[in-house]
N, C-alpha and C positions, 0 to 999 in steps of 0.2 A: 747688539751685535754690530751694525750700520758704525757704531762711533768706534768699534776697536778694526775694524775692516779699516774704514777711514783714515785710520793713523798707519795702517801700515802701508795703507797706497801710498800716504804721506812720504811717509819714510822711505819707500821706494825710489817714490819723486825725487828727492833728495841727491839721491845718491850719485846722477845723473843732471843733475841742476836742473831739471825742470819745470818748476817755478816758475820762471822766470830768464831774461835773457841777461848774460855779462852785458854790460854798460861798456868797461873797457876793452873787451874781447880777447885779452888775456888775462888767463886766471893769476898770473903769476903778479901784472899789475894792479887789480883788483884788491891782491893781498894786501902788497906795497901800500894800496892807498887807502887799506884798514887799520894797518898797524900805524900810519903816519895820522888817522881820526883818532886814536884810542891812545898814541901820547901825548897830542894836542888834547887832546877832550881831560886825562887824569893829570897836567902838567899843571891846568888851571886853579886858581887857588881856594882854597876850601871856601872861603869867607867871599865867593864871589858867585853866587847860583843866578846873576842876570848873563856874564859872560855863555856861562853855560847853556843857556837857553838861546844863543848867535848858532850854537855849535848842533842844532837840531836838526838845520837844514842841510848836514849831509846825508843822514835817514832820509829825510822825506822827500830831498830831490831825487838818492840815488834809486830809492825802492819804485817811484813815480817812473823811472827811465827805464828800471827793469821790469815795468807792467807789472809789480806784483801788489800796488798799493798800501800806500802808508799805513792808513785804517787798520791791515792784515795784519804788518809790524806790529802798530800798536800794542796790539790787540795780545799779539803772542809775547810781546815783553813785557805783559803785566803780571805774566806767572813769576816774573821774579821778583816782585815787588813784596812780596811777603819777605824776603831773605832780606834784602836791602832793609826792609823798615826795622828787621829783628838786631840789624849790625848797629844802624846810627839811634837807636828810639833814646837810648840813654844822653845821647849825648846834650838834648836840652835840660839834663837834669845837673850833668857836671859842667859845664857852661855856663852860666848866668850875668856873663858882663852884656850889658844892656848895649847896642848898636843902634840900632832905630824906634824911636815912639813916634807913633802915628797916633795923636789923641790920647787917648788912655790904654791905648795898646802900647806895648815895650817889644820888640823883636831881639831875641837876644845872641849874644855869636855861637851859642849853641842850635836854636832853631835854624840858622843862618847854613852852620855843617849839617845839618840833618837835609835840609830842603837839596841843598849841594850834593849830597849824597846819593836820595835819590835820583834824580836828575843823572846826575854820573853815572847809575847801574842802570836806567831805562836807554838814556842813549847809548853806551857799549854795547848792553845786548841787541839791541836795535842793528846798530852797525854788525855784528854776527849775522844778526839773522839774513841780512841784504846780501852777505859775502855768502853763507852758506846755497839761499835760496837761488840766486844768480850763478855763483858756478858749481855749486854739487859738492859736497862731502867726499868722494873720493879724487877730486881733481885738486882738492884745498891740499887735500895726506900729499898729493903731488908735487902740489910747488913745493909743499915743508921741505921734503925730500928732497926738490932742486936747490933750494937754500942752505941746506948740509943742516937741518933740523936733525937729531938724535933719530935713529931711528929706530930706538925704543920706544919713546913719544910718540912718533907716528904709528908705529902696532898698534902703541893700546889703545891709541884715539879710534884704530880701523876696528881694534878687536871690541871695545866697546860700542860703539855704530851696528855692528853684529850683533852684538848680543841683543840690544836691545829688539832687534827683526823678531831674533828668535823667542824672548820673554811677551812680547808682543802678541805673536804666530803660537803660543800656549796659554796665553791667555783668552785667546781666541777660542780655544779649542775648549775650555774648561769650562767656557761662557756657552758653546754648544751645548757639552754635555748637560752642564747645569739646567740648561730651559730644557732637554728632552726628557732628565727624569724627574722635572718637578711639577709638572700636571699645572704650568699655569700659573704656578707661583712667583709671586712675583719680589717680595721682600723674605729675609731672614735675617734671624738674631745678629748679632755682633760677634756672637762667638763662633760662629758657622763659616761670616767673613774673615775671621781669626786662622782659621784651617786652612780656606783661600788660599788665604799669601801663602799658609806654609806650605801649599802642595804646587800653587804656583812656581817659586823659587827652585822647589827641587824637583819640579819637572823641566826646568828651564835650564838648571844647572846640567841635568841627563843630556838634555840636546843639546847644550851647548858642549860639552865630552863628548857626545858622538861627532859633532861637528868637528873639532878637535883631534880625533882620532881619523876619521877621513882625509885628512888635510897632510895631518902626520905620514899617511900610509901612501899621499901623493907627491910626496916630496917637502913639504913646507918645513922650514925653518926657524921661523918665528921673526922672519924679514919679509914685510911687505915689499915687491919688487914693481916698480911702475912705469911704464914708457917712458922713454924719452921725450922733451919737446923739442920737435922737429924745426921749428922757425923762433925766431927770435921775435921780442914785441916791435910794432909796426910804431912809426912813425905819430900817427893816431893815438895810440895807448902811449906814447912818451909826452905826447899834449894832455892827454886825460891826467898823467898821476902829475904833473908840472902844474895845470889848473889848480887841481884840489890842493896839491901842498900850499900852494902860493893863498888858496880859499884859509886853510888851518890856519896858516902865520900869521892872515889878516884879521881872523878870528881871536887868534892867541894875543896878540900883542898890541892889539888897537881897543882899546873902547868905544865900540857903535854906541851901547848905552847913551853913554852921555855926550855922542856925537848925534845921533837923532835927536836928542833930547834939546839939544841946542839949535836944530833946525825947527822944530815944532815952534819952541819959544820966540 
């Protein structure tokens, strides 16, 4: 019970940015200076995962500035490492032009997109996470919105953040009921957890309707409407996202690799 309570303080937190604090202190710059990581980060070229490993230290400086530690990151961008392995796993099998032997080891330009790969799905989501955790999930729907984003996109990104409260806030409930009539028990069959989901979903599905009809009956639209921002970015937040881009392009277009490499030597 303790772990589905936890996730939904989590998700609370969220919503609110409190996690952690904006670095740049506008949300709207913050954005700027994720979407300018994440074209520098997938601009780079498949056949190059040292580059890519330059490109880490915006994770880890930014999430270190917003007190929410790197480690955290880490940690929560591993859940996608399963998806990422499932997209590139083939690819050293249709690749086999040999690129580096080290000994009797062959590195081939397939393993080479693979390792690339992941790399490029741990640091993007990493970057998410920092943007998320530092300004909240409803301040992000915000700037989109100030940027003239679709504001269909922006619903369903809100209306899904909802839903999830509410699947969460039932599974919660079902996990009560379950301990107070099972005298103690503590595991069951497969097919038991089978029912689960299914009574899950469609109890999740009901509140999410009643929630829906609520909303309907208070005037809603099916348009998120969101304050205004009152001030424009400070001077400060125009140094922050001029830093970092001026960090990407030096990232992107220079070889540290084999520019350390030549200082070591």
């Amino acid at each position: 019970m303790a772990s589905i309570e936890k996730a939904i303080t989590r998700l609370n937190s969220l919503e609110a940015g409190r996690g952690g604090g904006n670095p740049a202190g506008d949300v709207r710059v913050q954005l700027w200076v994720t979407v300018a990581f994440l074209l520098a980060l997938l601009s780079i070229p498949v056949y190059d995962p040292a580059r890519l490993l330059w490109m880490a230290c915006y994770p880890i400086i930014s999430s270190e500035i917003c007190g929410i530690g790197y480690l955290r990151v880490l940690l929560r961008s591993l859940w996608i490492l399963p998806l990422v392995v499932v997209i590139g796993v083939f690819n050293p099998l249709l690749d086999n032009a040999v690129v580096w032997k080290i000994g009797p080891v062959e590195i081939s330009r397939g393993w080479l997109s693979f390792i690339s790969l992941v790399i490029r799905g741990l640091l993007a989501f990493q970057a998410l996470v920092v943007l998320v955790e530092s300004c909240g999930f409803q301040d992000i729907c915000r700037a989109l919105r100030y940027f003239k984003c679709p504001g269909v996109l922006v619903t369903q990104l809100m209306m899904l953040y909802r839903y999830l409260g509410v699947l969460m806030q039932e599974a919660l409930l079902m996990k009560r009921a379950r301990e107070a009539r099972g005298y103690g028990r503590k595991s069951y069959p497969l097919r038991l957890w089978a029912t689960f989901a299914g009574q899950l979903l469609l109890h999740s599905v009901k509140s999410a309707m009643r929630v829906h009809v609520a909303m309907t009956a208070r005037g809603f639209d099916a348009v998120f409407r969101f304050r205004r921002f009152s001030h424009a970015p400070s001077a400060r937040d125009w140094v922050y996202l001029i830093v970092w881009i001026g960090v990407f392009a030096a990232l992107r277009f220079l070889d540290l690799t084999a520019f350390v490499g030549r200082l070591i030597m």
